[in-house]
C-alpha positions in Angstrom: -40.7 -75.2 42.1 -41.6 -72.2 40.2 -38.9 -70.4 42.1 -36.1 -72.6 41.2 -37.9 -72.0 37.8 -37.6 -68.3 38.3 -33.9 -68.6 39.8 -32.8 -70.7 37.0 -34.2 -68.8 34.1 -32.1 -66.0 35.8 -29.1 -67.4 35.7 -29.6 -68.4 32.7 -30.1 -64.6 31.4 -27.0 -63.5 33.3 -25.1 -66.2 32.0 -26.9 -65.5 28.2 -25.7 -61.3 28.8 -21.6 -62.4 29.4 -21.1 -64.2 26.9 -23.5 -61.7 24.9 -21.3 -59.1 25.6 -17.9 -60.0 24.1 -20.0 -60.8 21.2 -22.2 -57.1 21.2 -18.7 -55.2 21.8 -17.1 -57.1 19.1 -19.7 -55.9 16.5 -19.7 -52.6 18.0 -16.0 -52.4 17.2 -15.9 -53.7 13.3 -19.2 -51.6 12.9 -17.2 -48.7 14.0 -14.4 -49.5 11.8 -16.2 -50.0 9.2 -18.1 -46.6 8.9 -14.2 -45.0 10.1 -13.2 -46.7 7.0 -16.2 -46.2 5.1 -15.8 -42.2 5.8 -12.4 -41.9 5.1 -13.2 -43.4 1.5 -15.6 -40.9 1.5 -13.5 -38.2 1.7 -11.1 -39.8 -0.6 -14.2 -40.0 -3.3 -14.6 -36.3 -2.3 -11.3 -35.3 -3.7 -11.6 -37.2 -6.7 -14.8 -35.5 -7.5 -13.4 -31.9 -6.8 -10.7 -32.8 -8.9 -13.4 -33.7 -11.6 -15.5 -30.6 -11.3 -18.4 -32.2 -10.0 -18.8 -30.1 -6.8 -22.0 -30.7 -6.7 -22.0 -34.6 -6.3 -18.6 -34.0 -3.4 -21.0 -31.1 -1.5 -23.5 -34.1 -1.6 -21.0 -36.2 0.1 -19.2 -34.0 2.1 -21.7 -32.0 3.8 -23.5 -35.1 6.2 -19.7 -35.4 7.9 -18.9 -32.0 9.1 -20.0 -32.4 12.5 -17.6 -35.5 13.0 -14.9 -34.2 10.5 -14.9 -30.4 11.0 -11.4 -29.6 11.8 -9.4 -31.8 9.7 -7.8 -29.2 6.9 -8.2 -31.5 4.0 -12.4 -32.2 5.0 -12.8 -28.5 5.7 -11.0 -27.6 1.9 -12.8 -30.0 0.3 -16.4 -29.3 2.1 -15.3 -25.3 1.5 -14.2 -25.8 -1.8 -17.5 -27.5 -2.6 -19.9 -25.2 -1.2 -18.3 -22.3 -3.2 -18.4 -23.6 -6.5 -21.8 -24.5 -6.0 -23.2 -21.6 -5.3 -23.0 -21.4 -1.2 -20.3 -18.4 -0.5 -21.7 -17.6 3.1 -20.8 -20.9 4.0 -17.5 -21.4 2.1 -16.4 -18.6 3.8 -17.3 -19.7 7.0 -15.4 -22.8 6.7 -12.2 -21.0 4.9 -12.3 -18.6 8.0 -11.7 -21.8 10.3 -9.2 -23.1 8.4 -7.6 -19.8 8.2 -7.3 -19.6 12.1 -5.3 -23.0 11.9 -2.9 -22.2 9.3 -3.0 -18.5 8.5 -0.1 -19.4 5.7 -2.8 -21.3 3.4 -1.8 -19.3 0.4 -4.6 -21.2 -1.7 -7.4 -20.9 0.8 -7.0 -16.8 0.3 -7.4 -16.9 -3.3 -10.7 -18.8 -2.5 -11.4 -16.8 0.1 -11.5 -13.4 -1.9 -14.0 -15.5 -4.2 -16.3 -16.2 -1.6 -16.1 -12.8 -0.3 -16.9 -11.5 -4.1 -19.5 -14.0 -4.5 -21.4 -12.2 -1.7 -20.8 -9.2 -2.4 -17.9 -8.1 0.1 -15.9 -6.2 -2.5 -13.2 -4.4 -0.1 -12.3 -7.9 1.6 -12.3 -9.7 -1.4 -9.6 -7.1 -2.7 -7.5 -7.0 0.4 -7.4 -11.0 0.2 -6.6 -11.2 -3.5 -3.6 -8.5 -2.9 -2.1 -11.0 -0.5 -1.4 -13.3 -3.1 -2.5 -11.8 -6.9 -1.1 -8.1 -7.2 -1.1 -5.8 -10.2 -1.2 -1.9 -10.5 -3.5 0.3 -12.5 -6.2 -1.2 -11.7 -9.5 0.3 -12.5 -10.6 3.1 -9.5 -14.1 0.9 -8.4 -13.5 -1.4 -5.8 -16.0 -3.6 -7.0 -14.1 -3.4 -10.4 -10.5 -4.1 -8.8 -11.7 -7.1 -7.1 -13.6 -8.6 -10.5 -10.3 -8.0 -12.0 -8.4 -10.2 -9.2 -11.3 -12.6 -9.2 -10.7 -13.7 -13.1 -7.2 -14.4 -11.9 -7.9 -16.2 -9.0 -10.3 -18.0 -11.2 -7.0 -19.0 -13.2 -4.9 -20.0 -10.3 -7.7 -22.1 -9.0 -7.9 -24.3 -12.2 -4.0 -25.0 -11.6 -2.4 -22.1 -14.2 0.7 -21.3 -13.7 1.0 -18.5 -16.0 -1.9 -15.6 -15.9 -2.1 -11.8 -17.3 -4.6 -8.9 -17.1 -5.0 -6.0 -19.1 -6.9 -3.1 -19.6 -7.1 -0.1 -22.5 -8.9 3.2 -21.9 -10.0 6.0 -23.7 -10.7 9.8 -22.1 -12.0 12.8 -23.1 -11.4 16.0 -20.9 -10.7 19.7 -20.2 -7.5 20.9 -18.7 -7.1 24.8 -17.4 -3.5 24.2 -17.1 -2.0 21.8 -19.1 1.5 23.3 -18.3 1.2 24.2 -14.8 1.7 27.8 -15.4 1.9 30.8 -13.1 -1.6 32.5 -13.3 0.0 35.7 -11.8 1.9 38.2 -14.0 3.5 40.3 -13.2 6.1 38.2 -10.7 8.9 39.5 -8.5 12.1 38.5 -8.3 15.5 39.2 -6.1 15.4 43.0 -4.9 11.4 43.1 -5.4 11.6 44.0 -8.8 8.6 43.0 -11.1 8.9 40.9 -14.4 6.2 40.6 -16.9 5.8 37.3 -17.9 4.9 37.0 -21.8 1.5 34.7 -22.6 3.4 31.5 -23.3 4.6 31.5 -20.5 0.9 31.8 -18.3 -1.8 29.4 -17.8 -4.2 28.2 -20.4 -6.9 26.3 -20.9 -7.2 23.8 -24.0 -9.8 20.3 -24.5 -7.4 17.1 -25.1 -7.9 13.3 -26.0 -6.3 10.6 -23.6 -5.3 7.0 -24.2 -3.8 4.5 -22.1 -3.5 0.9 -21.9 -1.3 -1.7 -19.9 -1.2 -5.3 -18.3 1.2 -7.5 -16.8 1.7 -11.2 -16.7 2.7 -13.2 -13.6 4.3 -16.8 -13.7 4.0 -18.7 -10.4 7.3 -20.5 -9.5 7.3 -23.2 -6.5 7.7 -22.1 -2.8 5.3 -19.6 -3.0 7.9 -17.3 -5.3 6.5 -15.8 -8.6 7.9 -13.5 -11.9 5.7 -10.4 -13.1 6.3 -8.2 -16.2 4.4 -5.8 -17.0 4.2 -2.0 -18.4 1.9 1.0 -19.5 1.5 3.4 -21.7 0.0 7.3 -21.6 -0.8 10.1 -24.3 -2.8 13.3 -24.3 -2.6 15.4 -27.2 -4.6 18.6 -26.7 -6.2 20.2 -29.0 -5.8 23.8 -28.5 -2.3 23.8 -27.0 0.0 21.2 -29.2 3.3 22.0 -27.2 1.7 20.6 -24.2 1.0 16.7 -25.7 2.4 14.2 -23.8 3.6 10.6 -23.9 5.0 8.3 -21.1 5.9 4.7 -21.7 6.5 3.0 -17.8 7.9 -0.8 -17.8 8.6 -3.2 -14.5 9.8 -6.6 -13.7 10.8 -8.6 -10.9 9.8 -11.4 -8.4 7.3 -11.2 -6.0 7.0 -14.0 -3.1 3.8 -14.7 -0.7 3.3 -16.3 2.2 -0.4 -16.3 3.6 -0.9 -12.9 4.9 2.7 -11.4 3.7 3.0 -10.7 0.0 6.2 -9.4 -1.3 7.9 -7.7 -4.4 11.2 -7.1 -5.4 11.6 -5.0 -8.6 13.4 -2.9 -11.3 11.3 -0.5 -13.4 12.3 2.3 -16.4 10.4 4.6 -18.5 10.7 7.6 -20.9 8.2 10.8 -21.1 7.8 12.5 -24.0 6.8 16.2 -24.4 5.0 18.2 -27.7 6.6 14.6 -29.8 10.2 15.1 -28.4 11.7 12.9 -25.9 12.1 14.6 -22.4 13.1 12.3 -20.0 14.1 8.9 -18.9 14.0 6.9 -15.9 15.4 3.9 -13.9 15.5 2.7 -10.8 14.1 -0.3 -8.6 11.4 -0.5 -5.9 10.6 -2.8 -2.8 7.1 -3.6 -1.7 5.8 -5.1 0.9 2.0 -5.9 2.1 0.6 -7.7 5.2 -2.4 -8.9 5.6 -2.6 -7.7 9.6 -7.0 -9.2 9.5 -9.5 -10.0 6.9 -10.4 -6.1 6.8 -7.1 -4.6 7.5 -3.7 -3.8 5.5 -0.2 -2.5 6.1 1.8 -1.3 3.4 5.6 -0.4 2.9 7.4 0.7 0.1 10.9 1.8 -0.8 11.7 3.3 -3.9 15.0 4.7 -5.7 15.1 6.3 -9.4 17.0 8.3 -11.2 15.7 11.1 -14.0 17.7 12.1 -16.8 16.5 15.0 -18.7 17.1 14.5 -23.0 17.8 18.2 -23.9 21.1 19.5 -22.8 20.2 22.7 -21.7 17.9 20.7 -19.0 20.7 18.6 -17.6 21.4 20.4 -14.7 17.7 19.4 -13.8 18.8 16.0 -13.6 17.9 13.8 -9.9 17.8 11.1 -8.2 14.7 10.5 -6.0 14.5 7.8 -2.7 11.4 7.9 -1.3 9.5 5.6 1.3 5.7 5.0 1.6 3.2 3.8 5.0 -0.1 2.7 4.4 -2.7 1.5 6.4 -5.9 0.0 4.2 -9.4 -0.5 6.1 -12.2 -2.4 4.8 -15.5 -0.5 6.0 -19.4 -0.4 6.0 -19.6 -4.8 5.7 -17.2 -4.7 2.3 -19.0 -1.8 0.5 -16.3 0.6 1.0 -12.8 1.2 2.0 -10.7 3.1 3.5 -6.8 4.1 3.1 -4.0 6.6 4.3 -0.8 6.6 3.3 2.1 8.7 4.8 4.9 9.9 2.2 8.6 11.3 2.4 11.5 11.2 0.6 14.5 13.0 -0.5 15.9 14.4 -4.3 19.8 14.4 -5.2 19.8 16.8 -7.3 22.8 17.4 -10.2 25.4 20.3 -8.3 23.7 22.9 -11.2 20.4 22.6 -10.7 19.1 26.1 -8.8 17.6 24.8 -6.2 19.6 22.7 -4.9 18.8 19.0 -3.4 14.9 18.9 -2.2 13.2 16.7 0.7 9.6 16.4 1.2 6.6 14.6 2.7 3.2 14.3 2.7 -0.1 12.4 3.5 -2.4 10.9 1.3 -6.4 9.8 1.8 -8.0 7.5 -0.3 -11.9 6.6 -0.1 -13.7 4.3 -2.2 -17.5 2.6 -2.3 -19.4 0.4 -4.2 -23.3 1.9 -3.7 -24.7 -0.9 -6.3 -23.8 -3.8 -8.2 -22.9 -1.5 -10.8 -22.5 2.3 -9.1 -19.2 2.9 -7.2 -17.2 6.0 -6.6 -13.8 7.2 -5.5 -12.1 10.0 -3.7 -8.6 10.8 -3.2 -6.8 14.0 -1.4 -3.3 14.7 -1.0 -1.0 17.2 0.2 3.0 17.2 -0.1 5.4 19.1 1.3 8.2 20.1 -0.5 11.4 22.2 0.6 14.5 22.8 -1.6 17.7 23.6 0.1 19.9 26.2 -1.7 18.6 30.0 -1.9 17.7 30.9 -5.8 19.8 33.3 -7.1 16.8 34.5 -8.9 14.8 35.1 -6.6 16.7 35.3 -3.3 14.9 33.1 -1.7 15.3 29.1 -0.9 12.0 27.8 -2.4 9.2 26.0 -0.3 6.0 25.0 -2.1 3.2 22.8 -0.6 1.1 20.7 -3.2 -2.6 19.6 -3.0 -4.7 17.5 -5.2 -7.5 15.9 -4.9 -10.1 13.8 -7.1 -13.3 12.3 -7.1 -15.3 10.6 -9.5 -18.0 8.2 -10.2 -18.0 4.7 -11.8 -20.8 2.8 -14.1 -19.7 -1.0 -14.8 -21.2 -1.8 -18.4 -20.9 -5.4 -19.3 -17.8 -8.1 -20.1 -15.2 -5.6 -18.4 -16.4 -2.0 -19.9 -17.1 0.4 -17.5 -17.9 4.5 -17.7 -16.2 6.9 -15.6 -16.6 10.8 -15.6 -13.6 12.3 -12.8 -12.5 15.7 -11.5 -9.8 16.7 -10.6 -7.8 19.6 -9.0 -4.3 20.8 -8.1 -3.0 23.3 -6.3 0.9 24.5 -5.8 1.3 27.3 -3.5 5.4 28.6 -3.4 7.2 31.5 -1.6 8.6 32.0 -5.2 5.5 33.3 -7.2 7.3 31.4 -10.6 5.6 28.2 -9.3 2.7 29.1 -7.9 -0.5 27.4 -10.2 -3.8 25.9 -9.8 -5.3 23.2 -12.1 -8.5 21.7 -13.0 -8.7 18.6 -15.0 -12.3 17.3 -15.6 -12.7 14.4 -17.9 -15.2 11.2 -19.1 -13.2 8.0 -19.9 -14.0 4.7 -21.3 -12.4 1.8 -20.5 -11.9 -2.1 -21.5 -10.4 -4.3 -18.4 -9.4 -8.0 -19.8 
């Protein structure tokens, strides 16, 4: 009796976990649902709070679903997006990196990306990620300082403007042994071998000079990723020893620019005038075609095209007159974890030159090295070295010879960030022109301290 007992209660259970089961799966399902549901409000809430400003409260909210919703753009943006504005670049950067493997063409996520990589530190990546989307010359020669001055715009284009600028005014006192790039030999020889004595205006010498400059450009972001930039500078030195050397240049651009995750183009026209001892000298126009990839987050390509045309004021110096194409390669390497980069550019290029000019039409090329670092938060340095080659290609009457010169420069300095955008910066620099003709054969040294504002 107990086992019929036994053998009922069993069937009883068996019959108890069927019709338990419909019932457990059922629950299962809307349980499952429900939290589906429940996390996809969640993320919803997310967005409305990063849209708020309160990244804090989204991080809060966000952060418990990354195992189950890693991999879904608009969690990972949000989560990203988060974690940077509250203080967590490592991990910001992290995520952007994943997203940036799925869609490389996230033109936002690299703006945010060179914040996280500023955040911690990583000035050289930070840079090459701004300059795929935010571009703007004369910037100041610190890396750490070049990528602050992207990060404020970034900062702008994250909070939705559509219009941003950048600006910067310096101030430099120096010494110059050459103002004038002036033969230091004398006497020189001419056709036949004949010696000429040269009188002292016409040689080297040295003179002390002040230097202002200042500059910006403004950039208004269209739809489709296009975007319009104007901009301009302007440079004087007035010397103190040797008035006829003083100088002036006013340089102005415009055009539109377009980017495209790791491509970032620019299509432009630009003009200017220099001015020499308070006289107009030259003018120039032409346009310019730039383009920058993005190749990884620590490497850059560069090309550029450019095509101008000089016009000299003073009518005794119109047969100078040329027009100058010339095409750059660059290759930019982020080194030492984002303390430092690296860069080489190759240069070459031809002059048309105006049928009286001397020397007929030139062609040239050259290489050019660029190092900088970032030792502190506030300690960076720089330094550049250049050679050109240069070869004219009609025999000087003068001299009987067709003239070849070979030009090196090179510069180093050191950086000291102040406060709000002020930074010191004492430079050298030198320059070298060696010429079968002796008439433009010169050296220069140019060591200077300058002051400057970036805004």
């Amino acid at each position: 009796m107990s086992i019929e007992f036994d053998a009922n209660r069993q069937g009883d259970d068996v019959l108890r976990r069927i019709w338990r089961a419909p019932l457990i799966v059922f629950l299962f399902l809307g349980l499952t649902t429900g939290s589906v549901t429940a996390r996809a409000d969640e993320v919803a809430d997310a967005e409305a709070l990063v849209r708020a400003g309160k990244f804090q409260e989204a991080y809060k909210l966000l952060e418990p679903l990354e195992e189950t919703k890693a991999g879904d753009l608009k969690f990972d943006y949000l989560l990203a997006r988060a974690a940077l504005e509250t203080g967590n670049p490592s991990k910001a950067s992290f995520i952007y990196e994943r997203i940036l493997a799925i869609e490389p063409n996230f033109v936002g996520v690299r703006v945010e990306m060179g914040r996280a990589y500023l955040a911690l530190g990583d000035y050289a990546r930070a840079k090459l990620e701004f300059e795929t989307v935010i571009r703007i010359p004369n910037l100041p020669p610190d890396i750490r300082q070049q990528a602050e001055a992207y990060g404020k715009l970034a900062d702008q284009y994250s909070k939705g403007k559509k219009t941003v600028a950048y600006g910067y005014m310096e101030y430099g006192y120096g010494y110059d042994s050459n103002p004038l790039s002036a033969v230091a030999r004398n006497p020189i020889t001419i056709s036949g071998g004949f010696p000429v004595d040269l009188p002292i205006s016409s040689l080297a010498r040295s003179s002390n000079y002040n230097a202002v400059s200042l500059g910006g450009e403004v950039i208004h972001s269209l739809s489709g990723g296009f975007s319009l930039y104007a901009g301009g500078d302007a440079r004087a030195r007035f010397y103190n020893q040797l008035d006829q050397a003083n100088n002036m240049s006013v340089d102005l651009r415009t055009g539109v620019g377009f980017n495209s995750g790791k491509h970032n183009i620019r299509l432009g026209v630009l003009g200017g005038r220099y001015d020499l001892d308070h006289n107009l000298f030259r003018k120039s126009f032409g346009g310019n075609a730039d383009y920058r990839l993005l190749l990884n987050d620590t490497t850059q390509l560069t090309a550029n095209i450019t095509a101008i045309r000089f016009k000299f004021e003073n009518e005794l110096l119109r047969a100078n007159d040329y027009d100058l194409y010339s095409g750059l390669l660059g290759f930019t390497k982020s080194i030492a974890g984002g303390r430092a980069i690296v860069g080489l550019n190759a240069v070459g290029g031809y002059e048309t030159a105006d049928p009286r000019r001397q020397d007929g039409d030139k062609r040239f090329g050259g290489a050019r090295l660029i190092l900088q670092a970032a030792f502190t938060e506030r300690i960076g340095s720089f330094v550049t070295l250049g050679a050109t080659w240069n070869e004219y290609l009609l025999e000087n009457a003068l001299f009987g010879e067709q003239r070849r010169d070979v030009f090196y420069d090179a510069t180093a300095g050191v950086t000291v960030g102040i406060k709000s955008g002020w930074s010191v910066r004492p430079q050298v620099s030198y320059y070298k022109n060696v010429s079968n003709i002796d008439l433009y054969t010169y050296d220069r040294t140019d060591v200077s301290f300058n002051i400057r504002k970036d805004f």
